[in-house]
C-alpha positions in Angstrom: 148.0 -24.7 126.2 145.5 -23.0 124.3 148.1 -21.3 121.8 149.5 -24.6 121.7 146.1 -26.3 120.6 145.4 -23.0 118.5 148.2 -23.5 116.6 148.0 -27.2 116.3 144.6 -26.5 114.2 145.9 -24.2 112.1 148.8 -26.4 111.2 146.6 -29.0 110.4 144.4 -26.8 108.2 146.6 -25.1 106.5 147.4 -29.0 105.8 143.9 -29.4 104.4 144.8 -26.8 102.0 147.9 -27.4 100.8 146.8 -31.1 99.9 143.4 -29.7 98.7 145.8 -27.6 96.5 148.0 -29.9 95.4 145.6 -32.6 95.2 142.8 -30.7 92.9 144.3 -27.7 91.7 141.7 -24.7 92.2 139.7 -24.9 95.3 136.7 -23.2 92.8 137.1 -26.4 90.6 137.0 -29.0 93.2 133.6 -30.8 92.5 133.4 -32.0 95.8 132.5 -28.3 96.9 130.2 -27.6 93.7 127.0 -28.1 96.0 127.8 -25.4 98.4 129.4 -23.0 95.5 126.1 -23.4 93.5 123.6 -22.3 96.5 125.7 -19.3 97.2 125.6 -18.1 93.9 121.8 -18.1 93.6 121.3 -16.6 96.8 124.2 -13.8 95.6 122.1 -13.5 92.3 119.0 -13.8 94.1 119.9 -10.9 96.4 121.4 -9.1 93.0 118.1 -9.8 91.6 116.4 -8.2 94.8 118.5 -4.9 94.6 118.0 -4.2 91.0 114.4 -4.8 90.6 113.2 -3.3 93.9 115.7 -0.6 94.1 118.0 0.1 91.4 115.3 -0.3 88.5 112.5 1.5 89.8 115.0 4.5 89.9 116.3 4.1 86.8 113.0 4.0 85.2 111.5 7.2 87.2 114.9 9.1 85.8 113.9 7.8 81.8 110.1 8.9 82.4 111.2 11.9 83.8 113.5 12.5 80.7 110.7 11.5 78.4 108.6 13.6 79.7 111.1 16.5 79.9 111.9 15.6 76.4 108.1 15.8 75.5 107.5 18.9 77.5 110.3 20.2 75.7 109.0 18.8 72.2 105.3 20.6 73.1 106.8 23.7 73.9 108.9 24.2 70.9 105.9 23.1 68.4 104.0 25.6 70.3 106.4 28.4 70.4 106.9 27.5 66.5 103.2 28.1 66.2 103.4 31.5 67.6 106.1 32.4 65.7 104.7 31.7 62.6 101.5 33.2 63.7 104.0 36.4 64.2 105.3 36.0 61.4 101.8 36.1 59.7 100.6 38.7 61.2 104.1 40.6 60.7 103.6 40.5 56.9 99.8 41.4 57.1 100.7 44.7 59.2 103.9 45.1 56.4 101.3 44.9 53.0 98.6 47.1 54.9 101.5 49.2 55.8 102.7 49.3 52.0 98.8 49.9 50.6 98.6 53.0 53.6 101.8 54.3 52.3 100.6 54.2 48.7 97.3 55.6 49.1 98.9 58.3 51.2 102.1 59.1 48.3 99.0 59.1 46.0 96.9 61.1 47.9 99.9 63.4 48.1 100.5 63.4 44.6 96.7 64.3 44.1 97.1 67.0 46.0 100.3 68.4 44.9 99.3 68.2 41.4 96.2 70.2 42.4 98.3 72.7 43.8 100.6 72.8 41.4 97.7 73.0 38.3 96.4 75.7 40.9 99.6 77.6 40.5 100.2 76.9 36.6 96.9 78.5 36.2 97.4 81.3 38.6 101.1 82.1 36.8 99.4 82.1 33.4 97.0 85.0 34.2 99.5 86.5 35.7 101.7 86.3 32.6 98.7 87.1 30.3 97.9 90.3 32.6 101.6 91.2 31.9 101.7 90.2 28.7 98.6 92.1 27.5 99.8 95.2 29.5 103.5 95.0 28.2 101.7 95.0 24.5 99.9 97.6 25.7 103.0 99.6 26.7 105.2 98.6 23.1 102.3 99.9 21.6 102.3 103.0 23.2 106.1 103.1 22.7 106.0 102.7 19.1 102.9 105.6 18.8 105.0 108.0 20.9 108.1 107.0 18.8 106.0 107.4 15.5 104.6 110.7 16.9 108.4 111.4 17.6 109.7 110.4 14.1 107.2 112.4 12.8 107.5 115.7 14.4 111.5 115.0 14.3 111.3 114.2 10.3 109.3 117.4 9.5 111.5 119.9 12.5 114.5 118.3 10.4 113.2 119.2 7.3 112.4 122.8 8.2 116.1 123.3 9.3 117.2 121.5 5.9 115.0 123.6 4.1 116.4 126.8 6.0 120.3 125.7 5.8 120.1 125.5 2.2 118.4 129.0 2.0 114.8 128.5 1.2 112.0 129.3 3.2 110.4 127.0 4.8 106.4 126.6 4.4 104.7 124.5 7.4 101.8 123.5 5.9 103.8 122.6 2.8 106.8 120.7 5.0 104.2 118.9 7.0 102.2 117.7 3.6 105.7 116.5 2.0 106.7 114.9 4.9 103.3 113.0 5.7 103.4 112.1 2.2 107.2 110.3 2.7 106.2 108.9 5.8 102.8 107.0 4.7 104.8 105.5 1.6 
């Protein structure tokens, strides 16, 4: 008896319904059930409302500060690291120009000195050639007295054997008079 009862009530409400249906189209529409419709939306949005704001929000705004102040961690960082890096930079092209001056001042302290060395060794090479230059006069001039000496006594043994050859006879003192005479002009 109870299924019959059972499904007595469901016939009857599924009656309900169909002439609810057919009588006002969408059961959403039907004014008659605005009332109820109404207060469960507000308390849906109400609990909505009560999810987002105490929940939902609160999270989603810790995640965006966190962000912002990743992002203006990050931000600081990179300004600061940019800092440095121009300070390197600075400080690169100091050390570079001092580096330059010290290399100049030591090419012309190098120079200073090699030139030095160099005048040192001009000077030393030009006694040295004067010294042989004064003694290789020295020896031409010797030369050309020896060779003179040699002319001379070869001149006067050749006119002796001239003088002889052609049958005369030859007087020293005479030969060397006639011959110093020639020689001197």
């Amino acid at each position: 008896m109870a299924s019959e009862t059972h499904d007595m009530a469901s016939a009857a409400t599924s009656a309900e319904h169909m002439h609810t249906a057919d009588a006002g189209g969408m059961p959403q529409l039907d004014f008659s059930s605005f009332p109820n419709q109404i207060f469960w939306l507000l308390v849906t949005l109400g609990v909505i409302y009560w999810l987002l704001s105490r929940i939902a929000l609160p999270r989603i705004a810790a995640v965006l500060a966190d962000r912002q102040g990743t992002i203006a961690g990050d931000i600081a960082a990179a300004e600061d690291f940019k800092r440095k890096a121009e300070e390197a930079e600075a400080a690169y092209e100091k050390a570079l120009a001092e580096a330059r001056k010290n290399a100049q001042k030591i090419a012309g302290e190098t120079k200073a000195e090699i030139q030095k060395d160099l005048d040192a060794a001009i000077a030393k090479a030009d006694t040295e050639i004067a010294a042989r230059s004064a003694q290789s006069e020295q020896r031409i001039a010797e030369i050309r007295d020896g060779a003179l000496a040699a002319i001379d006594e070869v001149a006067k043994d050749t006119a002796g054997e001239i003088v002889t050859a052609l049958g005369g006879k030859a007087d020293k003192a005479a030969l060397n008079r006639a011959v110093d005479a020639r020689l001197k002009g």
